[in-house]
C-alpha positions as CSV (number, residue, x, y, z in Angstrom):
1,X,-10.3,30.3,-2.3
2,X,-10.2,26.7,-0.5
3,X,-6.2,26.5,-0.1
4,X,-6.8,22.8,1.4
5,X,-8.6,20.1,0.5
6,X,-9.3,16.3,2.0
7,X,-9.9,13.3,-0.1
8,X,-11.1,9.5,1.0
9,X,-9.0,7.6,-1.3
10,X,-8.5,3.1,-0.4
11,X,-5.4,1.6,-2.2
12,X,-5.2,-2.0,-1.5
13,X,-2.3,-3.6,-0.6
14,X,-0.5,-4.6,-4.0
15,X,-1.7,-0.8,-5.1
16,X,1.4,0.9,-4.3
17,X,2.2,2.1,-8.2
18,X,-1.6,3.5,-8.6
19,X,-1.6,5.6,-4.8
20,X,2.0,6.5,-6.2
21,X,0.0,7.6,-10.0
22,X,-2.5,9.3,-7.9
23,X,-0.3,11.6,-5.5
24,X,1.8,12.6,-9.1
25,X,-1.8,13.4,-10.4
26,X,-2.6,15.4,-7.9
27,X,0.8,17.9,-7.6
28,X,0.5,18.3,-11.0
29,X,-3.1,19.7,-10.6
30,X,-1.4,21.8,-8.0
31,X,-2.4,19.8,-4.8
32,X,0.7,18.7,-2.9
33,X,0.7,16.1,-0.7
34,X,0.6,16.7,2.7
35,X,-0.5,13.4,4.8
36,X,-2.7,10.4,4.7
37,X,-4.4,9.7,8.1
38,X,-6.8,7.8,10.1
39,X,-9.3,6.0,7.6
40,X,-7.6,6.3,3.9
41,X,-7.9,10.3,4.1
42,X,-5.7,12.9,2.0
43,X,-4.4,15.7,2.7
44,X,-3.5,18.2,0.3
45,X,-2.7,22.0,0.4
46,X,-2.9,24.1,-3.1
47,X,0.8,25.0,-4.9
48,X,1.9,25.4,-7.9
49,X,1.2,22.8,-10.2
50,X,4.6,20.8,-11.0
51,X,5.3,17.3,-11.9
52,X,6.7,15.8,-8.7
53,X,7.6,11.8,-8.8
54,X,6.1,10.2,-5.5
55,X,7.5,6.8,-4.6
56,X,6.4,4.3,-1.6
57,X,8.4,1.9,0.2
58,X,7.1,-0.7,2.7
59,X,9.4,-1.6,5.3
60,X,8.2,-1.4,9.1
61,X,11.4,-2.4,10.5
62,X,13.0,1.0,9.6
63,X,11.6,2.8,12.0
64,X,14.0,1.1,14.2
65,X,16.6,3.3,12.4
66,X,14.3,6.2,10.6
67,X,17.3,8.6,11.0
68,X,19.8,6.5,9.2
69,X,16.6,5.4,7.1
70,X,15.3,8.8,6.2
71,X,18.9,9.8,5.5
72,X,19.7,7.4,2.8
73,X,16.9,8.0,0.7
74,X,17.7,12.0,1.3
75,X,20.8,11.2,0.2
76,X,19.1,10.4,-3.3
77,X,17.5,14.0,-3.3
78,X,14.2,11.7,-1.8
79,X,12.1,13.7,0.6
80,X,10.6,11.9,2.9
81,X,6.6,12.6,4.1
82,X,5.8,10.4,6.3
83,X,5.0,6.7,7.9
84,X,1.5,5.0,7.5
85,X,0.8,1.9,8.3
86,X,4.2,0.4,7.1
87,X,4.8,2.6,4.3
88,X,6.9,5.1,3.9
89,X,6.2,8.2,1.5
90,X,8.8,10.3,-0.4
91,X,8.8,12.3,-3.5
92,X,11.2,14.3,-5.8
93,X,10.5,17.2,-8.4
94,X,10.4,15.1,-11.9
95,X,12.9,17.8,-13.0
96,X,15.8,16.8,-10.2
97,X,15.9,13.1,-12.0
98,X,18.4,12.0,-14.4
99,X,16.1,11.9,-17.4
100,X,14.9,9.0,-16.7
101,X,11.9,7.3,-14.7
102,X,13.7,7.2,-11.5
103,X,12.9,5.1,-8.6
104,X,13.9,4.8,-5.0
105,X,14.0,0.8,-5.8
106,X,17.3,0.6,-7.8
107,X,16.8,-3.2,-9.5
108,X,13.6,-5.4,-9.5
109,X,15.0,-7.2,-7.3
110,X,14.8,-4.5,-4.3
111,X,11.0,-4.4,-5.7
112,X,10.5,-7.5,-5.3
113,X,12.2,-7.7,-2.1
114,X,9.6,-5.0,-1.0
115,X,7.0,-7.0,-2.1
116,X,7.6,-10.2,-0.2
117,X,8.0,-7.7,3.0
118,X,4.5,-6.4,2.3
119,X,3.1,-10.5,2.0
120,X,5.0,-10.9,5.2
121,X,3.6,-7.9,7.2
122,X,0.3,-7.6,5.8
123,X,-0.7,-11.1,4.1
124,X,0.8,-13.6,6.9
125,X,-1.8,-12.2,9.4
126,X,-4.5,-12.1,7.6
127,X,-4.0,-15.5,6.3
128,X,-3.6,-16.7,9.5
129,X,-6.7,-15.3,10.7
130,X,-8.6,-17.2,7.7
131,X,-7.4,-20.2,8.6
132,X,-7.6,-20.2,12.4
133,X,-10.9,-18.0,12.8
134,X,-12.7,-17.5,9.8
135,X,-12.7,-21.6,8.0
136,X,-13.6,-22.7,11.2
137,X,-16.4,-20.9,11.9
138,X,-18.1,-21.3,8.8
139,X,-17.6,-25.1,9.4
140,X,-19.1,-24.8,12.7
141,X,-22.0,-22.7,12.1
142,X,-23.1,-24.6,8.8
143,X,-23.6,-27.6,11.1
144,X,-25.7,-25.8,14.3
145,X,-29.8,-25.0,12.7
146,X,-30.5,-22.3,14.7
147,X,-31.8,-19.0,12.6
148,X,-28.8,-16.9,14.7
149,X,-26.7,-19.3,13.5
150,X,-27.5,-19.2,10.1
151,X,-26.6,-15.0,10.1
152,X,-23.3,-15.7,11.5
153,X,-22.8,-18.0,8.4
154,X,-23.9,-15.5,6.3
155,X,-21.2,-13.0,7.9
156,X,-18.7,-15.4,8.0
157,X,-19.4,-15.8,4.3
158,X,-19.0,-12.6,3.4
159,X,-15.8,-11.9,5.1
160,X,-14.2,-15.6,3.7
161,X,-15.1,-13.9,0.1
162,X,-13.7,-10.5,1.4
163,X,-10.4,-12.3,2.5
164,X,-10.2,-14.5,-0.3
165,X,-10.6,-11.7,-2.9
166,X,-8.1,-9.9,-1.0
167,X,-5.2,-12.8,-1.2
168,X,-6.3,-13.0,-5.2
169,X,-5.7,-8.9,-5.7
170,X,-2.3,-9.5,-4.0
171,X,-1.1,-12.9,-4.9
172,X,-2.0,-12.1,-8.7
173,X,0.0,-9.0,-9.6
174,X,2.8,-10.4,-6.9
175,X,3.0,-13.2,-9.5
176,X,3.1,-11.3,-12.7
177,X,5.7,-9.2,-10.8
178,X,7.9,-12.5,-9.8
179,X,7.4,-14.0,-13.5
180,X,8.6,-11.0,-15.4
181,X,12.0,-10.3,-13.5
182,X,12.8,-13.9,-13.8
183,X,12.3,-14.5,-17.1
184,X,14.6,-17.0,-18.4
């Protein structure tokens, strides 16, 4: 019997809670989470199945201070997994919580806080290179004829509707987030 297993698995930036659903899923199927590595891939190795709570937090600048990080967290009973690509992985046994749905993120606020660190690490740049590479192009090559051209505006075309569906599937649950802790 297989005692490992590998799964391609792409969360998209605002995500977090369904990657988070999707690790609990898979330790209570008895596959516990090992690592995720190089392009969105998985790693699980076979144990008992157990309802273990996984929670992300996305804060690059930690690293600066991953002891001191790592330890507060531990402090919590979190274990902590790993780092990829500015997030940090931890989980805790369902049974080891106080009864109730216990996060590492102790107010909305701290989630929200998270949130705006994930728009300024990840959103920024990409917006940046929409508006400096990507507009600019399509303006350019819509004006030159030539048939080349014409299939650099249709790949520049695709990737505006790429990034621009991207900022939508952050900026929308980023919203709904925002409106419903400050309710008023």
């Amino acid at each position: 019997m297989k005692n490992t297993k590998t799964e391609i698995r792409f969360f998209s930036v605002p995500q977090w809670k369904k990657e988070e659903d999707y690790l609990r899923e898979q330790h209570k199927n008895g596959w516990e989470f090992v690592r995720v590595n190089g392009f969105c891939l998985y790693h699980f190795q076979k144990c008992e199945p157990k309802d273990v709570v996984y929670q992300l937090d996305y804060n690059p600048d930690s690293m600066s201070q991953k002891s001191e990080y790592i330890q507060l967290f531990a402090d919590c009973g979190w274990e902590y997994l790993q780092n990829y690509v500015g997030y940090s992985y931890f989980r805790k046994a369902a049974s080891e919580m106080d009864g109730t749905e216990e996060e590492i993120f102790c107010d909305d606020a701290s989630r929200l806080d998270m949130m705006k660190r994930v728009f300024a690490g990840r959103m920024i740049p990409l917006l940046i290179i929409f508006f400096l590479v990507i507009i600019p192009q399509i303006i350019m090559q819509s004006q030159i004829g030539a048939s080349l051209n014409r299939g650099l505006m249709v790949l520049f075309g695709i990737m505006f509707v790429l990034y621009l569906s991207m900022f939508v599937s952050f900026a929308i649950p980023f919203w709904k987030y925002y409106k419903s802790i400050h309710k008023g």
